[in-house]
Backbone as numpy.savetxt, mean C-alpha at the origin, in Angstrom:
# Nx Ny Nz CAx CAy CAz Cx Cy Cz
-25.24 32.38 38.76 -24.28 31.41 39.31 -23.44 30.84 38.17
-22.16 31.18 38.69 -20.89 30.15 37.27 -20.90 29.02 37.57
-20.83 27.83 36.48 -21.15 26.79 36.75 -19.69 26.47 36.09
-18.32 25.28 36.65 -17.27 25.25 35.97 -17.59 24.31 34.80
-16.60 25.15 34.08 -16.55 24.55 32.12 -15.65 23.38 32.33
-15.77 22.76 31.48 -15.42 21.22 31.51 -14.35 21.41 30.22
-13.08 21.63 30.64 -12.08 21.12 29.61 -11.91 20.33 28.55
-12.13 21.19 27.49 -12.31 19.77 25.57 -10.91 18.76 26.18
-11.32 17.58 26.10 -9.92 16.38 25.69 -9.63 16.56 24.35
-8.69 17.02 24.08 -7.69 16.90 22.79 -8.40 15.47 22.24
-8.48 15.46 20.74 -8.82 13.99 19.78 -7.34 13.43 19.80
-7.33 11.93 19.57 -6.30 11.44 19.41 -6.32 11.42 18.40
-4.96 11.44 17.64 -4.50 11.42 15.77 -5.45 10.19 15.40
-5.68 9.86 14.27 -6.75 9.27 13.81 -5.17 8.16 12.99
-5.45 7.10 12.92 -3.89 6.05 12.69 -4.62 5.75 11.29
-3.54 5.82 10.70 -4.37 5.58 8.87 -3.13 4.86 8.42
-3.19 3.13 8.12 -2.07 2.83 7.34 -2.82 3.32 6.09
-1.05 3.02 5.15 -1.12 3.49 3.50 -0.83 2.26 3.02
-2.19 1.86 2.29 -1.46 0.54 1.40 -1.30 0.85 -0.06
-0.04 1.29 -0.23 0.20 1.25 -1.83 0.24 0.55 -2.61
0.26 0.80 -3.82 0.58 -0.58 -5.19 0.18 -0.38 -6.21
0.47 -1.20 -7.43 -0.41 -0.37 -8.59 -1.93 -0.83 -8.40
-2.20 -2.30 -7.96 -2.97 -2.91 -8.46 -3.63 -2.77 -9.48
-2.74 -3.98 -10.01 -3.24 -3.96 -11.68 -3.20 -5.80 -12.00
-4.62 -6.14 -11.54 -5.39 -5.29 -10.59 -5.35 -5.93 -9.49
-6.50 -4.82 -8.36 -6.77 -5.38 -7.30 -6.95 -6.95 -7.09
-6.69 -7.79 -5.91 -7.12 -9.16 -6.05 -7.75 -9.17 -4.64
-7.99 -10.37 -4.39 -8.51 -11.06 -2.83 -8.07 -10.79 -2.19
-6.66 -11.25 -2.43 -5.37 -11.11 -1.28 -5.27 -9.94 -0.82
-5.12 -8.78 -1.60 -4.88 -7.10 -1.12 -5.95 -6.82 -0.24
-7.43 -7.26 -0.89 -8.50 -6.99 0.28 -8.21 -7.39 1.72
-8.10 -9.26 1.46 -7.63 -10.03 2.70 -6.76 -9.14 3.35
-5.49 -8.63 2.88 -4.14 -8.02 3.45 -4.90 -6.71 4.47
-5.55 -5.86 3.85 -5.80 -4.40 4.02 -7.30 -5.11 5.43
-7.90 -6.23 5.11 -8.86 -6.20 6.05 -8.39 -6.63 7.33
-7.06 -7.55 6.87 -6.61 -8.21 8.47 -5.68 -7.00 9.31
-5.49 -6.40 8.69 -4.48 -4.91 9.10 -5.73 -4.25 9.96
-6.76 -4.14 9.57 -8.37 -3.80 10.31 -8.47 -4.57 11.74
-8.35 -5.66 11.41 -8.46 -6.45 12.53 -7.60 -6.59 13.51
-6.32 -6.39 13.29 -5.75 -6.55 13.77 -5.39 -5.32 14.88
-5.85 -4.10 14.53 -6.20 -2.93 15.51 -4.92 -2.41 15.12
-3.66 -2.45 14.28 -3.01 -1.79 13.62 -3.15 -0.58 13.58
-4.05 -0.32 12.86 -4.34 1.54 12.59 -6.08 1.35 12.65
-6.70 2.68 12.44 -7.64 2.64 12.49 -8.83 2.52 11.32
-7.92 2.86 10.43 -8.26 2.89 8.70 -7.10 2.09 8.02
-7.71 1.61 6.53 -6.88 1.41 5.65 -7.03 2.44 4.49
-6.21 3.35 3.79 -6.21 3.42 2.82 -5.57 2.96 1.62
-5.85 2.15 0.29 -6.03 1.79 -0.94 -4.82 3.18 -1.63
-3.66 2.92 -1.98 -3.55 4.00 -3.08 -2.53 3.56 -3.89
-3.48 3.23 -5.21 -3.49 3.14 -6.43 -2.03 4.44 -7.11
-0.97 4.00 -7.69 -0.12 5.15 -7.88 -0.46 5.20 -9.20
0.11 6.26 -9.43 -0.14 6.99 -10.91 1.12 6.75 -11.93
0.77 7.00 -13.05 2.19 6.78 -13.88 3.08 6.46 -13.23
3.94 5.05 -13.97 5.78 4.54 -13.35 6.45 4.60 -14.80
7.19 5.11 -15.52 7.62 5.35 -16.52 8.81 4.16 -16.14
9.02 3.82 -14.60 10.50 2.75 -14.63 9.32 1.42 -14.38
8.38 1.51 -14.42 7.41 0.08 -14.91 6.93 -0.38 -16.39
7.50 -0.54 -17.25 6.91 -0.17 -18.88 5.61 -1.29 -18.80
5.53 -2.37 -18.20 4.44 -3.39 -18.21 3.15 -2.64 -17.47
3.12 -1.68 -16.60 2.13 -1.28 -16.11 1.31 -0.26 -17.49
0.29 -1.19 -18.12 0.05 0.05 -19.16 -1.85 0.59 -18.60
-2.19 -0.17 -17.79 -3.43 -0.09 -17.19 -3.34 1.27 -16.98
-4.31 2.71 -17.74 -4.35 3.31 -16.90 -4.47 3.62 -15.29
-4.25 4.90 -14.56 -4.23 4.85 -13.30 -5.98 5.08 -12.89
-6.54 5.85 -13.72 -8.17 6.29 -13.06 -8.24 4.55 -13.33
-8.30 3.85 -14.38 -9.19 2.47 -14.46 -8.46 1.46 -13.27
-7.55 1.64 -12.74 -7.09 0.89 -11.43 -7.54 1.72 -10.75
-7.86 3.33 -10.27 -8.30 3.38 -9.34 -10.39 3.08 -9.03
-10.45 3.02 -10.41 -12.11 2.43 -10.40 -11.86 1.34 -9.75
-11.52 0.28 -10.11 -11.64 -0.90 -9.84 -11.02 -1.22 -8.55
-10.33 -0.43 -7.97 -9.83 -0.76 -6.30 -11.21 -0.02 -5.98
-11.92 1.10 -6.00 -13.37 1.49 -5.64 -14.21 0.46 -5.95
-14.33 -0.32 -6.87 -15.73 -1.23 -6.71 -14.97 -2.48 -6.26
-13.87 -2.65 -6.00 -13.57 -3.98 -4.52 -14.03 -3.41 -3.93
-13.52 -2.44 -2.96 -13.66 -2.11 -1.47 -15.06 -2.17 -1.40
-15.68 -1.23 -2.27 -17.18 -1.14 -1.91 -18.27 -2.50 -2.45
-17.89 -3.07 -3.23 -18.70 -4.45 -3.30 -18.18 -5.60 -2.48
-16.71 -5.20 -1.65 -16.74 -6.61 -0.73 -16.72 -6.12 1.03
-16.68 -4.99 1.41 -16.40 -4.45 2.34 -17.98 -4.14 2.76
-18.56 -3.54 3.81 -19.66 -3.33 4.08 -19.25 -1.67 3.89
-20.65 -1.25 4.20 -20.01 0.57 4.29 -19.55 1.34 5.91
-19.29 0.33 6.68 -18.90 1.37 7.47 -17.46 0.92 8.15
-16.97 -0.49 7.19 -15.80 -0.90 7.33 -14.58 -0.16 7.05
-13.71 0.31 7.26 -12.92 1.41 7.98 -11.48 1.06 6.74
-12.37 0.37 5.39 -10.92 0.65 4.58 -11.57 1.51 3.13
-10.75 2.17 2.99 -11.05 3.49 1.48 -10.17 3.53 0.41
-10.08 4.04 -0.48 -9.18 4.39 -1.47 -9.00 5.70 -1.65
-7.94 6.11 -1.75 -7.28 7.19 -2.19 -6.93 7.79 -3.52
-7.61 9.04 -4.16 -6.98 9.42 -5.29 -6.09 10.42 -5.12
-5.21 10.68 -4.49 -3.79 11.10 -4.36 -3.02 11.70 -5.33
-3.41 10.35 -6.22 -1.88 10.47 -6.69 -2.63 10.48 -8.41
-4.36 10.53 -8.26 -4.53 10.38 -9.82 -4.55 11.58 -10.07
-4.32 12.04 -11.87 -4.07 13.09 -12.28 -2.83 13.67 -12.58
-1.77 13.03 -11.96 -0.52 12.94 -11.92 0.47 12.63 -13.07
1.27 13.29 -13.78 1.80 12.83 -14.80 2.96 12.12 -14.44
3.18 11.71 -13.04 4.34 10.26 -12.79 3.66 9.90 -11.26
3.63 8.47 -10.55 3.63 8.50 -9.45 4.47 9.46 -8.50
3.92 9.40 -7.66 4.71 10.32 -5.77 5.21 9.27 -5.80
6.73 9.50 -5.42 7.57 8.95 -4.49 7.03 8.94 -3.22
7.45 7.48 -2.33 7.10 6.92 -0.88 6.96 8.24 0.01
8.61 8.56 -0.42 8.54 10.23 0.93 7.35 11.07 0.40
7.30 11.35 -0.44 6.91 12.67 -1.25 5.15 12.23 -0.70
4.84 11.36 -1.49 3.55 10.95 -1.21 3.12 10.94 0.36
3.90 10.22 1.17 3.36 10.96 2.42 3.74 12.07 3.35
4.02 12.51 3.24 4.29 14.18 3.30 3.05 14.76 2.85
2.87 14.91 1.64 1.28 15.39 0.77 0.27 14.95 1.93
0.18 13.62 2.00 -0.73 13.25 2.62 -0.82 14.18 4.12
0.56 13.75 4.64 0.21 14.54 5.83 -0.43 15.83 5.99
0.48 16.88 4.89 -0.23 17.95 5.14 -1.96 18.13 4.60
-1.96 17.65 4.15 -3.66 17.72 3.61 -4.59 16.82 4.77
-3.41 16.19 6.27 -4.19 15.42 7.14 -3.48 15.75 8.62
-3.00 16.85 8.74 -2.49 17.04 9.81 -2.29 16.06 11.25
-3.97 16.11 12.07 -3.91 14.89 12.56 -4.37 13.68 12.63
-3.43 13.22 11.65 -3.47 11.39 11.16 -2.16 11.61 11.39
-1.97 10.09 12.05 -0.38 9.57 11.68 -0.87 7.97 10.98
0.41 8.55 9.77 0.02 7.60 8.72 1.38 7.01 8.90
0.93 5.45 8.91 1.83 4.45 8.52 1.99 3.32 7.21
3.06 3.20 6.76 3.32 2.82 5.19 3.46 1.36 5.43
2.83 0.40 4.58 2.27 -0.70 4.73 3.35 -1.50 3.85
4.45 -1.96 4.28 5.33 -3.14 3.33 4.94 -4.03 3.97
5.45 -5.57 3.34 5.73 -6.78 3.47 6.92 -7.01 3.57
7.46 -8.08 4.32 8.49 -8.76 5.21 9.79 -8.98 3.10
8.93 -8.97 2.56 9.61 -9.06 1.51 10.84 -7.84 0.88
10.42 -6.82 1.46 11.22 -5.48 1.17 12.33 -5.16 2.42
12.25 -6.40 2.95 13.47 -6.40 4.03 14.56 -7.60 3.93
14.08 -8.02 3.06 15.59 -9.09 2.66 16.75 -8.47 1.85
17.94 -9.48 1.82 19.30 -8.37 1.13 19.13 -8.02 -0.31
19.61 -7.31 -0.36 19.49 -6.36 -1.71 18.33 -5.22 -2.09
17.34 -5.54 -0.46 16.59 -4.27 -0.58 17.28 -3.17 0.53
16.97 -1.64 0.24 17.52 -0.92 1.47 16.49 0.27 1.63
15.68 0.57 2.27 14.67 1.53 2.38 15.47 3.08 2.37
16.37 2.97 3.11 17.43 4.24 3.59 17.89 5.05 2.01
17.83 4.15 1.05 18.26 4.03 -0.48 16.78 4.98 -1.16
15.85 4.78 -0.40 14.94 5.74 -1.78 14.93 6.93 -1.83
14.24 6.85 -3.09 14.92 8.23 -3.53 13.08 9.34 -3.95
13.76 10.27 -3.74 12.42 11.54 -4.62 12.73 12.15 -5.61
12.00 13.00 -5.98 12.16 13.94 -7.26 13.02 14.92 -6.65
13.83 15.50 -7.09 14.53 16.57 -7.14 13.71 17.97 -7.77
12.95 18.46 -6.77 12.59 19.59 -7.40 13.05 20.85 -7.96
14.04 21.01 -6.96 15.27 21.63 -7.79 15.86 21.75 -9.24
15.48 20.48 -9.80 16.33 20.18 -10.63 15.87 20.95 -12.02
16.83 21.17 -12.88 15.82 21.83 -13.88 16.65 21.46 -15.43
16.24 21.77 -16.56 16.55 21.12 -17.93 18.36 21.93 -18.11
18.66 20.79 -18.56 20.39 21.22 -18.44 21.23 20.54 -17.43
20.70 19.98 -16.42 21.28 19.67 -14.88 21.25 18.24 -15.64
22.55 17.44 -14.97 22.78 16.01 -15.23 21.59 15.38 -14.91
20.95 13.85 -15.52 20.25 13.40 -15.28 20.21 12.64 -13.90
21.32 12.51 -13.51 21.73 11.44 -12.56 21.27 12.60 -11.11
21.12 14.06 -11.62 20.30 14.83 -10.41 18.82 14.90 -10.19
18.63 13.85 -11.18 16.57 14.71 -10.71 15.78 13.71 -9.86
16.78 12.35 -9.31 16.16 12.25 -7.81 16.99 12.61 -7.19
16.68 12.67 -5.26 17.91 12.50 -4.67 17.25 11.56 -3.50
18.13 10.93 -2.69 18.18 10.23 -1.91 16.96 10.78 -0.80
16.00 10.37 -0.30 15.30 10.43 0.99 14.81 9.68 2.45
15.50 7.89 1.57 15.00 6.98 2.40 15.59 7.21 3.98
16.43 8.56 4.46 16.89 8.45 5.58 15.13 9.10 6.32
14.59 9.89 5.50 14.12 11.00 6.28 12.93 10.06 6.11
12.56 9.45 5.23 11.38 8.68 5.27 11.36 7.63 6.55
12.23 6.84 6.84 12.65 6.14 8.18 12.43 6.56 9.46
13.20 8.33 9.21 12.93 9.00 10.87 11.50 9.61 10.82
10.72 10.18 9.85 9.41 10.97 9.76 8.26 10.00 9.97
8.10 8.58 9.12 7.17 8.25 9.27 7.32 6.50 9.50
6.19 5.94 9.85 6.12 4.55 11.13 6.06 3.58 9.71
6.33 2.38 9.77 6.32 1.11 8.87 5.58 0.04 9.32
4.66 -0.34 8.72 3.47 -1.21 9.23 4.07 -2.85 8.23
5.07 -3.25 8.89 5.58 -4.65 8.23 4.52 -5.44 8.41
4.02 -6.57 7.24 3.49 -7.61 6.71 4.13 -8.92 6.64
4.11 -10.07 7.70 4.28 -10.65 7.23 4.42 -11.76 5.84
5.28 -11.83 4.78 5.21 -12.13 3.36 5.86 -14.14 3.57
4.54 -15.07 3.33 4.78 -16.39 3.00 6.22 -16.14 2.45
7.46 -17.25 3.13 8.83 -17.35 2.85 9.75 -16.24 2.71
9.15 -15.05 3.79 10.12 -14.00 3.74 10.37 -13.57 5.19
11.19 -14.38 5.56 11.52 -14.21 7.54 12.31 -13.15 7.50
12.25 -12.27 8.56 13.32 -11.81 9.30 14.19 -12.02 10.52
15.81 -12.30 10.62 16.62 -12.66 11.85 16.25 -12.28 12.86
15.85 -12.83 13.64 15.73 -12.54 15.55 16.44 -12.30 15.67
17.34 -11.76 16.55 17.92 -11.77 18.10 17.95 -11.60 18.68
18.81 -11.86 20.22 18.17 -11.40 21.52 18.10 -9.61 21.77
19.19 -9.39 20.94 19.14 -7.76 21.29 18.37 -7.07 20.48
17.62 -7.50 19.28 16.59 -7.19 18.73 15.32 -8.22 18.16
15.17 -8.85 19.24 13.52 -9.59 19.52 12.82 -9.78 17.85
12.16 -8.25 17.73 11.83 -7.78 16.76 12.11 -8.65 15.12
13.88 -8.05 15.21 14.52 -8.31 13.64 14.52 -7.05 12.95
13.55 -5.99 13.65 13.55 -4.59 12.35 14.37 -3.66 12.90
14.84 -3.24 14.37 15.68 -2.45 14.13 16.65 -2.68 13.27
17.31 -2.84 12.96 18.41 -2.94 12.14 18.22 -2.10 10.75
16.60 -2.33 10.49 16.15 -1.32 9.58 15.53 -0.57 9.63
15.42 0.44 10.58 14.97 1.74 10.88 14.58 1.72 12.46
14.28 3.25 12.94 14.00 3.50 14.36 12.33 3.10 14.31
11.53 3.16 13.01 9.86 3.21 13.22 9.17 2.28 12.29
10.02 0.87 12.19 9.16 -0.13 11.81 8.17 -1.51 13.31
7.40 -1.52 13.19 6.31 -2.46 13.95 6.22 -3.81 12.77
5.96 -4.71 13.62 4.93 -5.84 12.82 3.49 -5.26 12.68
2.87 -5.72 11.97 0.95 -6.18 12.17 1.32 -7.71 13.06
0.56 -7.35 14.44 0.50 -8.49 15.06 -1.11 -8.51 15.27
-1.48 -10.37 15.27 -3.29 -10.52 15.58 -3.33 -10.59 16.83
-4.52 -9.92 17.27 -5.03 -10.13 18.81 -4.38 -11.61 19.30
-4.60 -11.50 20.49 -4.48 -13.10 20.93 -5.36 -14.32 20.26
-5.48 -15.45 20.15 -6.19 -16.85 19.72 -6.59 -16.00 17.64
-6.28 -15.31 17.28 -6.14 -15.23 16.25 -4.59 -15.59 15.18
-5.07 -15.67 14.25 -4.22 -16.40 13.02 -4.31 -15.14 11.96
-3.23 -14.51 11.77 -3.01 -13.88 10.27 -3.35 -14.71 9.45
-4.55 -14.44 8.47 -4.71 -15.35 7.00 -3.90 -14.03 6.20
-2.76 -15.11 5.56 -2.11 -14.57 4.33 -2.43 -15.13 3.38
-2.36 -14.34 2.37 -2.21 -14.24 0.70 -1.07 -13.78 0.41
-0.91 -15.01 -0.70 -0.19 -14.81 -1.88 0.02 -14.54 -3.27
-1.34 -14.02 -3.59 -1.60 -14.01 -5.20 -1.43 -12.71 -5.58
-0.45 -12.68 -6.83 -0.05 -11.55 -7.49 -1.06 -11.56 -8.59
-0.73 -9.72 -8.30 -1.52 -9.48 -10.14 -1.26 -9.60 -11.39
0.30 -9.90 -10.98 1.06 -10.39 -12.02 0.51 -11.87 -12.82
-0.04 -12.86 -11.70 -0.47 -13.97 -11.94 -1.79 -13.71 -12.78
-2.61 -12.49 -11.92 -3.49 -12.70 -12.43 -3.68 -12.15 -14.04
-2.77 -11.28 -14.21 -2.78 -10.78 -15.58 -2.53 -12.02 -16.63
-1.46 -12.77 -16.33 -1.04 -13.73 -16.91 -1.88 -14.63 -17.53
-2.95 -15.11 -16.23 -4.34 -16.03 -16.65 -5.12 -14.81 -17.45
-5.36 -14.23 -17.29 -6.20 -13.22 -17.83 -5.93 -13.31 -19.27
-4.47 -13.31 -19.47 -4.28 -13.03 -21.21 -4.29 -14.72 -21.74
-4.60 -15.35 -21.01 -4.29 -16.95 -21.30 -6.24 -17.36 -21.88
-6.47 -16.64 -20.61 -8.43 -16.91 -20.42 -8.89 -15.99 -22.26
-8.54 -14.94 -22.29 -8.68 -14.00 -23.98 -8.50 -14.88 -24.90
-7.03 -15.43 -24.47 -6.41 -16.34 -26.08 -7.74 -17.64 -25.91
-7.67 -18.03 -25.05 -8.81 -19.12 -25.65 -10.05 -18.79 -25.83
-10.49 -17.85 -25.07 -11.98 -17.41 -24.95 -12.16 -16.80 -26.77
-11.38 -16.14 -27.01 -10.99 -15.93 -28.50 -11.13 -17.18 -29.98
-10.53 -17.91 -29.77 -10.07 -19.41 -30.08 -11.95 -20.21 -30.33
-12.45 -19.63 -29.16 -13.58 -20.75 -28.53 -14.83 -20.07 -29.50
-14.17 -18.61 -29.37 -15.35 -17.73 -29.96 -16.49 -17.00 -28.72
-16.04 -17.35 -28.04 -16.95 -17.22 -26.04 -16.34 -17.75 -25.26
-17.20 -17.78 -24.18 -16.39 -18.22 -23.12 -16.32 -17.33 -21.36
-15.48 -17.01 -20.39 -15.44 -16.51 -19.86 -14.21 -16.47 -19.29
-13.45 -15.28 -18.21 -12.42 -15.59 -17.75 -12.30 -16.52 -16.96
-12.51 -17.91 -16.80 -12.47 -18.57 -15.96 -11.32 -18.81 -15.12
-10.28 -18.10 -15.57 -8.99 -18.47 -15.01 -8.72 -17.94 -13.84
-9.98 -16.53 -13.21 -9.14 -15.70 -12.64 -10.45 -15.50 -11.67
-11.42 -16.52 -11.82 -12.88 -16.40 -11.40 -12.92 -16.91 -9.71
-13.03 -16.10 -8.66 -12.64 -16.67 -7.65 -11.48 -15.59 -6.99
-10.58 -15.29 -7.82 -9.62 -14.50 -7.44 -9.56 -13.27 -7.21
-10.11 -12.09 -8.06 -10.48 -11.07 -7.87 -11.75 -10.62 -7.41
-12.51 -9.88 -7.01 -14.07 -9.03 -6.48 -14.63 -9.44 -8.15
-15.62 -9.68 -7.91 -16.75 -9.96 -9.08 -16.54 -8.74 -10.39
-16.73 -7.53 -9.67 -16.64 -5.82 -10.21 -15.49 -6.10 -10.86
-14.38 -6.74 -10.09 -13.05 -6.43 -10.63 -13.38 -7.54 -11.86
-13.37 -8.40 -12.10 -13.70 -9.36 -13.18 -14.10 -8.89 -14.53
């Protein structure tokens, strides 16, 4: 006797935002940022990715493996293990960071079905920024060719290919209006907010690593001075590991 086969349901794409940055280093806030993106049912994962060489950053001198250690012992000393945010080495090994497009593209193909969405803040949408404006490597390009060829423009295709997971950023609004509710069309067909469930509150952060580097070299000069001491400046702010 045939007994009827029961039709596989197709998996749904698995939703993976990308939270980039150098972190240098990781802090609270990025955790906070990447855990409320969790909560908020956004995507289904976060991934952490740490970029590799910026030759147009000269202050970033932190190697990239020692930022990407140290985004690995946040996640895993403040996260539990089956909390649904990771880090990515992507991009280590790399003798310059991936460009935005470039980098997810890679990703995709090495993830077919994931749809990955790129994680800004409300801050990369005020004037004088333009997403439509970035640019990639010119692979094409080769020794002899003007310099002004070895990127070229991609931010159109990055806009239509892949989704934008906007962050609200403390003192960085975007215009309402009635014909765009939102505020983001205006800047692309596939940007969303992170919105919280109902009776929930986005906790934002604001602390840069910039800040924290700052105390950091402040906490040395005296800890130096004192002869001991500890970073106390920055104690509280980053994952313990990261400290």
């Amino acid at each position: 006797m045939a007994y009827p086969t029961q039709e596989a349901v197709p998996s749904q794409p698995k939703r993976v935002a990308i939270y980039g940055g150098a972190f240098d280093p990781p802090t609270n806030s990025h955790l906070t940022c990447a855990a409320e993106i969790v909560h908020s049912h956004s995507a289904d994962e976060v991934w952490l990715v740490p970029c590799g060489p910026r030759p147009d950053k000269p202050k970033l001198k932190t190697p990239a493996v020692d930022r990407y250690c140290m985004c690995q012992i946040a996640v895993n000393t403040v996260f539990s293990p089956d909390f649904p945010v990771k880090v990515s080495d992507i991009d280590m090994g790399k003798k310059q960071a991936a460009f935005t497009y470039d980098l997810l593209v890679e990703l995709k193909e090495q993830n077919p079905n994931t749809n990955f969405a790129f994680v800004i803040g409300s801050d990369w949408l005020q004037p004088g920024t333009n997403i439509a404006e970035w640019t990639s490597l010119n692979k094409a390009w080769k020794e002899g060719m003007p310099e002004a060829e070895k990127e070229i423009v991609t931010g159109d295709k990055l806009l239509q290919e892949f989704e934008f997971l906007v962050v609200p950023r403390p003192g960085y609004d975007v215009p309402k209006t009635e014909a765009d509710p939102t505020g983001l069309k205006a800047f692309g067909p596939r940007l969303r907010w992170m919105q919280m469930p109902e009776h929930f509150h986005f906790i934002e952060g604001n602390l840069s690593s910039t800040e924290i580097r700052k105390r950091s070299q402040y906490s040395w000069r005296v800890q130096e001075a004192a002869k001991g001491g500890k970073l106390r400046t920055i104690e509280g702010l980053v994952p313990p590991g990261v400290l």
